[in-house]
C-alpha positions in Angstrom: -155.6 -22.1 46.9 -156.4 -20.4 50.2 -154.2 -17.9 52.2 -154.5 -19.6 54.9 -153.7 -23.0 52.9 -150.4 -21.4 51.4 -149.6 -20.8 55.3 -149.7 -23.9 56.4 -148.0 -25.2 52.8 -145.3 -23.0 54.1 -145.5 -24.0 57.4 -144.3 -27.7 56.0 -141.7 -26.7 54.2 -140.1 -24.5 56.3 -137.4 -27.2 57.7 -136.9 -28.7 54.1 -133.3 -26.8 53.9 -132.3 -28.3 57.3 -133.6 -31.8 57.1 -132.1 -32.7 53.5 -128.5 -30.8 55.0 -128.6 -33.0 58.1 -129.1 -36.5 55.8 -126.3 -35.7 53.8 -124.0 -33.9 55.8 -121.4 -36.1 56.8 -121.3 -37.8 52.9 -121.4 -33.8 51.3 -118.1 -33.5 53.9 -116.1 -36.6 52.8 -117.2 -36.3 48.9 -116.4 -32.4 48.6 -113.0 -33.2 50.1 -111.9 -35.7 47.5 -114.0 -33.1 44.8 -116.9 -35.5 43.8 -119.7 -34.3 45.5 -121.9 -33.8 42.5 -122.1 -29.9 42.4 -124.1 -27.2 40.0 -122.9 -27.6 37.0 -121.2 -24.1 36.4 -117.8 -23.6 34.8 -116.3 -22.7 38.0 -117.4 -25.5 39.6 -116.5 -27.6 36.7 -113.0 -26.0 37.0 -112.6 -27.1 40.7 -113.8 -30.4 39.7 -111.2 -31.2 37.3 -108.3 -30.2 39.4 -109.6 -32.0 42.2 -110.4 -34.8 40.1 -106.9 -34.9 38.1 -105.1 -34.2 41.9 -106.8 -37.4 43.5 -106.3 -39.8 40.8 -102.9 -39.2 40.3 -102.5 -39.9 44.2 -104.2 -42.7 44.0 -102.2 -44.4 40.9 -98.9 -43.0 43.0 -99.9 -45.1 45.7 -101.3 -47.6 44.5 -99.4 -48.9 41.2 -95.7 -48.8 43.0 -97.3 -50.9 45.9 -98.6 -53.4 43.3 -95.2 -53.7 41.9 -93.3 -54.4 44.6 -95.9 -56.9 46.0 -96.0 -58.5 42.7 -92.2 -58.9 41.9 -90.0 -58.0 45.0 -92.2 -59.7 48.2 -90.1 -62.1 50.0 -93.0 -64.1 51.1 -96.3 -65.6 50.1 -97.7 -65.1 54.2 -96.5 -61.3 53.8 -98.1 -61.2 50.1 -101.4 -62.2 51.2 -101.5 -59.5 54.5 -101.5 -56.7 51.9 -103.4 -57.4 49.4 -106.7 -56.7 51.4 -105.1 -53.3 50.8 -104.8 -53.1 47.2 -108.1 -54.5 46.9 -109.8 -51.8 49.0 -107.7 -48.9 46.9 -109.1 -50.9 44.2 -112.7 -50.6 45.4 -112.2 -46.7 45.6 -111.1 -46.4 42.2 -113.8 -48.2 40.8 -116.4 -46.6 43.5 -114.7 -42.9 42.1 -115.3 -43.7 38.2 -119.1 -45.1 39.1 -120.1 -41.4 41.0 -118.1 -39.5 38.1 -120.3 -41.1 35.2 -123.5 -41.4 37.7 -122.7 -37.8 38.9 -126.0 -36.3 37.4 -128.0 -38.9 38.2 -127.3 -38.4 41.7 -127.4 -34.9 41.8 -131.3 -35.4 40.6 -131.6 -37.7 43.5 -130.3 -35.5 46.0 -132.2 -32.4 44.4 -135.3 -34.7 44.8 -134.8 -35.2 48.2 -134.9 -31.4 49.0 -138.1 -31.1 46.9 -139.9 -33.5 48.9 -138.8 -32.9 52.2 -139.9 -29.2 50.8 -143.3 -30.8 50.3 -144.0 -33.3 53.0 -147.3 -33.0 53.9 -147.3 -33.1 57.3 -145.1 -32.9 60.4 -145.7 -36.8 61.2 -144.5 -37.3 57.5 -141.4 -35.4 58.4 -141.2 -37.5 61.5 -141.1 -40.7 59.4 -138.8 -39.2 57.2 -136.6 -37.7 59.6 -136.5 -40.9 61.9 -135.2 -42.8 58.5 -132.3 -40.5 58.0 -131.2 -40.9 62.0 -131.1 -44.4 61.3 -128.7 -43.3 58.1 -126.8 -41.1 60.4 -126.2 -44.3 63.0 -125.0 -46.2 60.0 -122.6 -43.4 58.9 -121.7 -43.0 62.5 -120.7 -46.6 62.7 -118.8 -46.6 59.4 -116.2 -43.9 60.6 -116.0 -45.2 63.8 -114.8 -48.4 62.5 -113.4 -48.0 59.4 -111.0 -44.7 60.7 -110.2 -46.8 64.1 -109.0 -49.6 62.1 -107.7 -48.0 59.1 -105.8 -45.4 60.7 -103.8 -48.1 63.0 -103.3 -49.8 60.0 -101.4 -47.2 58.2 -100.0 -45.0 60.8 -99.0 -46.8 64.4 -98.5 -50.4 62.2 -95.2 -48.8 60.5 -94.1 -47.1 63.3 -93.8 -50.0 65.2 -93.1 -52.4 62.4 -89.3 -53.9 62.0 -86.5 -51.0 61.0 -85.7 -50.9 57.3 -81.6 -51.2 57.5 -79.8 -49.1 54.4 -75.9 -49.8 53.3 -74.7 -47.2 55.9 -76.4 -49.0 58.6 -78.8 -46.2 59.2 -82.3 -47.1 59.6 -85.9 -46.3 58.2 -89.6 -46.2 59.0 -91.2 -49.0 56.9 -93.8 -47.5 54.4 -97.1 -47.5 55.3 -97.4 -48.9 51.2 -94.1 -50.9 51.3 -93.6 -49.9 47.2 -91.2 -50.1 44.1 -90.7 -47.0 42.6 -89.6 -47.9 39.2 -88.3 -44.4 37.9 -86.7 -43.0 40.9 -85.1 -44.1 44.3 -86.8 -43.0 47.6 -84.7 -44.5 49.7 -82.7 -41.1 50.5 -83.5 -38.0 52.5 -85.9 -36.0 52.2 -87.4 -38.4 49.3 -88.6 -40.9 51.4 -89.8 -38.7 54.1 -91.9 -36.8 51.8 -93.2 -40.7 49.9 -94.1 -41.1 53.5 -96.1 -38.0 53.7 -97.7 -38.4 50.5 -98.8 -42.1 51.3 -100.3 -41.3 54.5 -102.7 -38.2 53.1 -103.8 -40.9 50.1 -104.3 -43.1 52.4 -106.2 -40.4 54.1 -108.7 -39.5 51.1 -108.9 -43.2 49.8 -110.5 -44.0 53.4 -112.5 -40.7 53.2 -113.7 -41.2 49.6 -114.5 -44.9 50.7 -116.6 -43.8 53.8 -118.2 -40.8 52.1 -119.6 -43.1 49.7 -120.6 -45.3 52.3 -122.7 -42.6 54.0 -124.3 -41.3 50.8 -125.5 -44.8 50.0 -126.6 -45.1 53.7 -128.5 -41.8 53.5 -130.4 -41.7 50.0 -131.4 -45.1 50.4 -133.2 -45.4 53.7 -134.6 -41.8 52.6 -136.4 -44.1 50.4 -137.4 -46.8 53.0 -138.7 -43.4 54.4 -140.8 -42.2 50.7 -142.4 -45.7 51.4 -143.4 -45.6 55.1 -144.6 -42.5 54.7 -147.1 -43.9 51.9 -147.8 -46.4 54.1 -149.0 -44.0 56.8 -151.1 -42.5 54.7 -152.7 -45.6 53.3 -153.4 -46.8 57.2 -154.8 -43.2 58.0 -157.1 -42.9 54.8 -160.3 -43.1 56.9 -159.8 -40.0 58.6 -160.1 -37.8 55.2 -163.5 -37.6 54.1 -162.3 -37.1 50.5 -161.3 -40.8 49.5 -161.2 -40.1 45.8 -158.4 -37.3 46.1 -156.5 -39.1 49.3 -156.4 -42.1 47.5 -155.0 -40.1 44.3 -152.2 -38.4 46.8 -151.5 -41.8 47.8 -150.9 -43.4 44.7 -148.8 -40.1 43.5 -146.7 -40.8 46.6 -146.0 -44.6 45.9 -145.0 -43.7 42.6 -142.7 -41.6 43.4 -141.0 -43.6 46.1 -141.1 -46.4 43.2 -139.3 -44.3 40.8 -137.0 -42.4 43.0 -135.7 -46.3 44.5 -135.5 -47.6 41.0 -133.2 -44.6 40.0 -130.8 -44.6 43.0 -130.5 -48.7 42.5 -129.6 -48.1 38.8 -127.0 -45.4 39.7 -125.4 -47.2 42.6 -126.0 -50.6 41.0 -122.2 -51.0 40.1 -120.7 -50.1 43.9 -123.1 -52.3 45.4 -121.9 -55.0 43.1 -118.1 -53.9 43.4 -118.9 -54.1 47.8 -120.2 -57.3 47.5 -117.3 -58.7 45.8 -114.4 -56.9 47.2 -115.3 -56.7 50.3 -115.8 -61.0 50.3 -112.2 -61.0 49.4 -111.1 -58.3 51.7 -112.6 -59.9 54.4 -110.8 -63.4 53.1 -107.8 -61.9 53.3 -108.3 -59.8 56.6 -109.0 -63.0 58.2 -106.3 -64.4 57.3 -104.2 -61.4 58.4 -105.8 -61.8 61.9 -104.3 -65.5 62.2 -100.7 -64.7 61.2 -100.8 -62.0 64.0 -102.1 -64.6 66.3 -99.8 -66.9 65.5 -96.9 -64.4 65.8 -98.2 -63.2 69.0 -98.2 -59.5 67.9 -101.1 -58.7 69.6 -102.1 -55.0 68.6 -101.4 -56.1 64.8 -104.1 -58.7 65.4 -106.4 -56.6 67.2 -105.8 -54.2 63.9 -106.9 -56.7 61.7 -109.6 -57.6 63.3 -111.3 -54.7 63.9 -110.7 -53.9 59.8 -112.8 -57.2 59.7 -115.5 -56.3 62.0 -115.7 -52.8 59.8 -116.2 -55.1 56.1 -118.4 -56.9 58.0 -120.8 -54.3 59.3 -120.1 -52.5 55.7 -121.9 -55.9 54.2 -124.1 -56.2 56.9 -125.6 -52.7 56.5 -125.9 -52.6 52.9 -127.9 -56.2 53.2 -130.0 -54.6 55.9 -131.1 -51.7 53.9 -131.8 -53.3 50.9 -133.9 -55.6 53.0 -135.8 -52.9 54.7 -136.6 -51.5 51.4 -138.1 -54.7 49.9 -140.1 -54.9 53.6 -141.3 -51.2 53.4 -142.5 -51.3 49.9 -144.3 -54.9 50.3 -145.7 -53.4 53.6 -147.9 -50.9 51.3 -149.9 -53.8 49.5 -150.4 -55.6 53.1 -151.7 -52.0 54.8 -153.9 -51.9 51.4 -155.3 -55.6 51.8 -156.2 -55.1 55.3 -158.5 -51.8 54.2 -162.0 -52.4 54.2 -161.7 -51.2 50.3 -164.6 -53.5 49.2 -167.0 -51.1 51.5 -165.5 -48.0 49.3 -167.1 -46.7 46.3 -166.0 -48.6 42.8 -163.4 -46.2 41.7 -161.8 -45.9 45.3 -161.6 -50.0 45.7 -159.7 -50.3 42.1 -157.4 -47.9 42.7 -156.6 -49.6 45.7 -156.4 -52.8 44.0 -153.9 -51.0 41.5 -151.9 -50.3 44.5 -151.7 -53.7 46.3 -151.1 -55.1 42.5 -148.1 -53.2 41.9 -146.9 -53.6 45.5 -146.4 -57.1 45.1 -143.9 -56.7 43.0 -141.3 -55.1 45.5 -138.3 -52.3 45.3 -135.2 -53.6 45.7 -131.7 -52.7 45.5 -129.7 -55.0 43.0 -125.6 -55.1 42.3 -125.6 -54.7 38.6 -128.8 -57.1 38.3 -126.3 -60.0 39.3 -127.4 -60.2 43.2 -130.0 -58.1 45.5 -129.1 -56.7 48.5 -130.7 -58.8 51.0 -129.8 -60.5 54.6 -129.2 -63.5 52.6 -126.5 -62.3 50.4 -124.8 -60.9 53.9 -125.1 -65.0 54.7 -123.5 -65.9 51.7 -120.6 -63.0 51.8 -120.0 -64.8 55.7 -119.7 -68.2 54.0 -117.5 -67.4 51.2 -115.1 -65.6 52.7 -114.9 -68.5 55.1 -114.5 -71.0 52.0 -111.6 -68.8 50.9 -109.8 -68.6 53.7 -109.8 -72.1 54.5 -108.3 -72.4 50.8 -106.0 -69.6 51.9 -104.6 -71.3 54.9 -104.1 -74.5 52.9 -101.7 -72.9 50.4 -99.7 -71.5 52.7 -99.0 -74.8 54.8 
C-alpha cells in the first residue's frame, strides 16, 4: 500500500472515535449509571460491576416485591388494583431487560466494538454520511424516548403522591402516600424517619428502573439502525459500481460489506431477541392497563392524573411503534440490496462479475430481520396487532369491573 493511500486510509478513519461515541452516548450514560454498560473485562471493572450489580437488584426487589404484596393481599379495590399494576409490569420488564444484557453482555460488547472498527474503516465520507444520518435518526428515537417516558414517569411517581389523598395514622397526623403504596412484611415504616427515608429510596429506584428502561431503549435504537446503515451503505456502493473501473475487486468489496451487515444484524437480533419479545408482551399489557387508568381518571374528573396516564400511553405506544419501525426498515434496507442488484445491467458484465451479483440478489431475498425470541418479527404489523390487543383487553378490563 501507497503512502499516499495510508493518508487517505487515515483520513477516513480519523472521526471513527467521535461518530461511534455520538451513537451511543445517551445509552453508555443511562447503562453506566445502573453499572451494565458492558465494559473491558478487567478485575477492576469486574469489581465495580458486581457492586453495582448487587446495589441495583436489591433496590429493585425492595421496591418492587413489598408493592406486589400489598397489591396482592391488602388493596381495597379491584379499580385501584388494576391502576398499578401497569407499574409492576414495567419493574417487571426491567428485571427481565437487566438479566438479558447481563448474560448477552459480551455479545454486545462485540457489537459495539464492531461498530468502532467500521466506522474506523468506512470507506468514504459519503459512507459516513449514510452512516451517520442512521444514527441521527437513533438519536431522534432516544430523544423521543426520554422525552416521553421521563415526562410521564416522573409525574407519575413524584407530583401523583403529593397530590394524592393524605394517609391518616392513629394520632391523626397525616402522611404522603407512597409513590409504591407497599407492605413491608418484616418491619413497620409507618414512623419517622422510616417512612421518610422508604420514600426516598422508592423515588431513586424508581429513578434507575426508568433509566435502565430508557437506556436500553436507546441502545436498541442505536445499534440497530447502525445496521439499517451497514446495509444502505452496501447499497450505495452497489448503485455506484459503474464508476470503478475495477468490477472484479468492487464487486468483492461489496459482497464483503453485505456480509458483514448480514452477520452483524443476525447477532444483535440473537442478543436482544429476548427484550424485543419481553416489549412486545409487556408493553401490550401495560398499555391495557394504562388505558384503563386513563378512563378511571376521566371518570373521576381528576384531570392531571388522566393527562399522566395518558401521556405513559402515548410513551408505550411510540416505544412499540419504534421498535416495529426499525425492524421494518431493516427488512426494507436489506431487500433494497437485491432490487439495486436486479436493476444493474449485470448481464453486460463479464461472467464472474454477473454471478457474483446473482449471489448477491440470491441471498438478498432472503431478508434481515429482527425477531422476539423467533416467536414474532418486528414489523409495522405486529405494532397493528399490539394496538388491537391491548384494545381487546381492555374492553375485557372494563367489563370486569362493571
Amino acid at each position: 500500500m501507497s503512502v499516499k493511500t495510508r493518508n487517505i486510509r487515515n483520513c477516513r478513519g480519523i472521526h471513527c472515535g467521535s461518530d461511534a461515541g455520538y451513537t451511543v452516548r445517551v445509552a453508555r450514560i443511562l447503562l453506566t449509571m445502573v453499572g451494565i454498560w458492558p465494559r473491558r473485562n478487567t478485575f477492576s471493572n469486574n469489581i465495580k460491576f458486581y457492586i453495582q450489580i448487587t446495589i441495583v437488584f436489591f433496590l429493585m426487589c425492595f421496591l418492587l416485591l413489598p408493592h406486589v404484596i400489598y397489591t396482592y393481599f391488602d388493596c381495597e379495590n379491584l379499580t385501584k388494583y388494576m391502576k398499578v399494576i401497569a407499574a409492576q409490569v414495567f419493574s417487571l420488564l426491567a428485571i427481565i431487560k437487566i438479566w438479558t444484557i447481563l448474560i448477552n453482555r459480551n455479545e454486545i460488547r462485540f457489537c459495539l466494538m464492531e461498530m468502532e472498527i467500521q466506522y474506523r474503516d468506512v470507506e468514504c465520507e459519503e459512507d459516513r454520511l449514510v452512516m451517520m444520518n442512521t444514527a441521527k435518526i437513533g438519536r431522534i428515537f432516544t430523544i423521543v424516548y426520554l422525552f416521553l417516558g421521563y415526562g410521564g414517569a416522573l409525574p407519575y411517581h413524584i407530583i401523583l403522591p403529593l397530590i394524592s389523598e393524605r394517609i391518616v395514622k392513629a394520632d391523626n397526623s397525616t402522611q404522603i402516600p407512597l409513590p409504591y403504596l407497599s407492605d413491608y412484611v418484616f418491619f413497620v415504616i409507618e414512623d419517622s424517619p422510616t417512612y421518610e427515608i422508604t420514600f426516598v429510596v422508592q423515588m431513586f429506584t424508581s429513578f434507575l428502573i426508568m433509566s435502565l428502561n430508557y437506556g436500553i431503549y436507546s441502545l436498541i435504537a442505536s445499534i440497530t439502525m447502525h445496521c439499517c446503515g451497514l446495509f444502505e451503505v452496501t447499497n450505495r456502493r452497489i448503485e455506484t459500481i459503474l464508476k470503478n473501473r475495477d468490477l472484479r475487486g468492487r464487486i468483492a468489496d461489496i459482497i464483503q460489506s453485505h456480509l458483514k451487515a448480514i452477520e452483524y444484524s443476525a447477532r444483535v437480533g440473537k442478543s436482544l431477541s429476548i427484550v424485543f419479545l419481553s416489549e412486545m408482551l409487556g408493553c401490550t399489557i401495560i398499555i391495557c392497563f394504562l388505558e384503563f387508568g386513563v378512563i378511571v381518571e376521566w371518570e373521576d374528573h381528576k384531570t392531571f392524573s388522566m393527562v399522566t396516564y395518558f401521556v405513559l400511553v402515548t410513551s408505550m405506544f411510540v416505544n412499540v411503534f419504534i421498535l416495529s419501525f426499525i425492524g421494518d426498515r431493516l427488512k426494507q434496507e436489506s431487500e433494497r440490496i437485491g432490487q439495486t442488484s436486479y436493476f444493474l445491467p449485470w448481464y453486460d458484465f463479464p461472467t464472474e462479475v454477473a454471478k457474483n451479483i446473482r449471489i448477491i440478489i440470491l441471498r438478498a431475498s432472503r431478508p434481515s430481520s429482527l425477531s422476539g425470541a423467533k416467536m414474532l418479527d418486528l414489523s409495522l404489523r405486529v405494532f397493528c396487532d399490539v394496538f388491537k390487543t391491548s384494545a381487546a383487553y381492555l374492553n375485557f378490563l372494563r367489563a370486569m369491573t362493571e
